[in-house]
N, C-alpha and C positions, 0 to 999 in steps of 0.2 A: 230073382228080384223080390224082395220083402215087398211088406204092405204101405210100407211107408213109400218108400222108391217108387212103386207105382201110382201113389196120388200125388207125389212132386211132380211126376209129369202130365198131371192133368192142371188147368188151371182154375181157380177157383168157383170165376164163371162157369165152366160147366158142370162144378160139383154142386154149384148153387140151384142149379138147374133138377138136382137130383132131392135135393133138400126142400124141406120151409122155409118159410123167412125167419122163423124163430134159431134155427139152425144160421145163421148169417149176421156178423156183429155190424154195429151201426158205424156210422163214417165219421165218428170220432175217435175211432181206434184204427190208426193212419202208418205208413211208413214215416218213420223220423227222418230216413235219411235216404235218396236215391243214386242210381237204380237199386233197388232191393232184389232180392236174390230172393228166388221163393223159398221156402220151408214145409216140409210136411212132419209130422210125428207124435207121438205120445204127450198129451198134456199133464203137468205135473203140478196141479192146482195151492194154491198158493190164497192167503187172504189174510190180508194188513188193513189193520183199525185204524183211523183218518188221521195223517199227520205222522205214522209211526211205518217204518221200512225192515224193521227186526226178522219178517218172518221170507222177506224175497232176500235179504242178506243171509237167511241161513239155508235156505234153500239152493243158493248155488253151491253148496257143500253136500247135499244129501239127493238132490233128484238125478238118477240115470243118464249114462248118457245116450246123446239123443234125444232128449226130450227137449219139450217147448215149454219152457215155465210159463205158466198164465194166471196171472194176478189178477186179483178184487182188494182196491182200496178205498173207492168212495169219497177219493180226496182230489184234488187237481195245486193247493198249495204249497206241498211240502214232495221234496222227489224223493222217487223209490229206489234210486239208484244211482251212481255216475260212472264215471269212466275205470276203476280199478274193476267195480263189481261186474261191468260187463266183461272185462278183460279174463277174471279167472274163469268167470261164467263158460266164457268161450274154451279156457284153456283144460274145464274141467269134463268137457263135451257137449254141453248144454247149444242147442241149436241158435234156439234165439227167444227173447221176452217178447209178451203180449200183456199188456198191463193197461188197465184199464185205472189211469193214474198221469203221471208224469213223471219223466228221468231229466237230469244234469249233464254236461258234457257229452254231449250228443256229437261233437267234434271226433273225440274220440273213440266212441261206439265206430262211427264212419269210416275213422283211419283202417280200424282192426279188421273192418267187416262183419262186425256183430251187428246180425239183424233186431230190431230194434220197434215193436210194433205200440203205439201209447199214442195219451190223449194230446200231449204237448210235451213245452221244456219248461221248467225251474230251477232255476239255479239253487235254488234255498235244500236243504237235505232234511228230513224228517228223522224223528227220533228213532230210539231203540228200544222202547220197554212195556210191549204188548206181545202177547204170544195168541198166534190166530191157527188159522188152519196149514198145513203143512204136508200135500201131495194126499191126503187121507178123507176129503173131504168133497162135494160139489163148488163153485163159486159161479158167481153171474159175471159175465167180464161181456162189456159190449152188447147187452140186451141180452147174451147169451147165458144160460145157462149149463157151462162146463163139469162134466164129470172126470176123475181122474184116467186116465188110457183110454179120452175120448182123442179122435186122433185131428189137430189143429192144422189146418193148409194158407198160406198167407201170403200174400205178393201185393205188387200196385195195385193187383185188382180187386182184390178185398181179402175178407177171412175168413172163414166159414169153419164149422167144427161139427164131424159123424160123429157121430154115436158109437161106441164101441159095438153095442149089439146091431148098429145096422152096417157094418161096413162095406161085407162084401154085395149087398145091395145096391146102395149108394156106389161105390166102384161101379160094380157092371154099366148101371146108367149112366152114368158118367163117362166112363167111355166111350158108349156108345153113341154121345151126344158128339164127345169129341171130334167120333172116325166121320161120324154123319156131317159135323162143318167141313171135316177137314180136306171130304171127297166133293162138297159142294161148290160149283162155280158161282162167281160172282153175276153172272148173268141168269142161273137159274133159279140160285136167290132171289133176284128182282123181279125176277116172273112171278113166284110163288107168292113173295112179300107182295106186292102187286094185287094180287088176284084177292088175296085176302082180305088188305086195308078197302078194297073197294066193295067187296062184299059185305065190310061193316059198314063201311058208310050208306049203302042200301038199304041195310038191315037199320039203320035208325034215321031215313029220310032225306037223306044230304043229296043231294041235287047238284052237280059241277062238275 
């Protein structure tokens, strides 16, 4: 099992757990379309100047497959994509977008199953005649600042993105959080939770 394969099966909450918040995009970079199918893999950084789509159009021709395209466009009026581009996207093995922007035809992202992760929908399509960054570069998508084969994880529950140099740290903890909920009962839970919440409130005077 690859590195990727193994944080698909973690969810994002517990790898967020293993992270900062600086590592974890803000809750304007949403599934489009549900249920969403989580995705884990290799970011293949991407960044389009406001109102122009030229550089995530040519990006599904040239990033790896497998990877998670993750766009910086700074715009929400003009969309970075619609339904063909998701379509080769997919066909060309690109997992799914993260765009810190808005797409078109979000109907048909859905049909296909193409994960789908942006600010909103616009119907209106932005131009073609800016050349930005292209898998070679950092980009900020979602508060985040993305490096290329940093490895992007994303579902209903959010998204978060390791670092390349911290992976298999990040992993171990992450697991580890995992096995820890996934052996705990709901009733020793509320013991502990319990014991705790009441020991703050102690701890700063509450009385009840």
């Amino acid at each position: 099992m690859n590195i990727y394969q193994q944080f698909s099966q973690l969810s994002p909450t517990a790898i967020a757990d293993a992270l900062s918040r600086e590592q974890v995009m803000d809750i304007g970079i949403r599934p489009l379309w549900n249920p969403m199918p989580r995705i884990a893999g290799p970011a293949f950084t991407v960044k389009c100047a406001p109102g122009d789509n030229l550089m995530l159009h040519a990006a599904i021709y040239r990033a790896p497959r497998g990877s998670v395209i993750v766009v910086q466009s700074d715009d929400i009026n003009y969309a970075l994509a619609g339904g063909n581009v998701c379509k080769v996207a997919q066909k060309n093995g690109i997992q799914a977008f993260v765009l810190d922007g808005v797409i078109r035809d979000v109907a048909e992202a859905r049909e296909i199953g193409f994960p789908v992760f942006a600010r909103g929908i616009m119907p209106i399509p932005g131009a073609k005649n800016v050349i930005g960054t292209l898998g070679d570069a950092p980009v900020r998508c979602g508060g985040v600042n993305v490096a290329p084969g940093d490895i992007v994880v994303a579902d209903e529950e959010g998204i978060v993105v390791v670092s390349k140099d911290k992976v298999d740290v990040v992993l171990h903890k992450a697991k580890d959080r995992a096995a820890k909920d996934a052996s705990e009962t709901l009733e020793s839970w509320e013991r502990s939770h319990r014991a705790k919440i009441d020991e703050q409130l102690a701890k700063h005077g509450f009385k009840g």
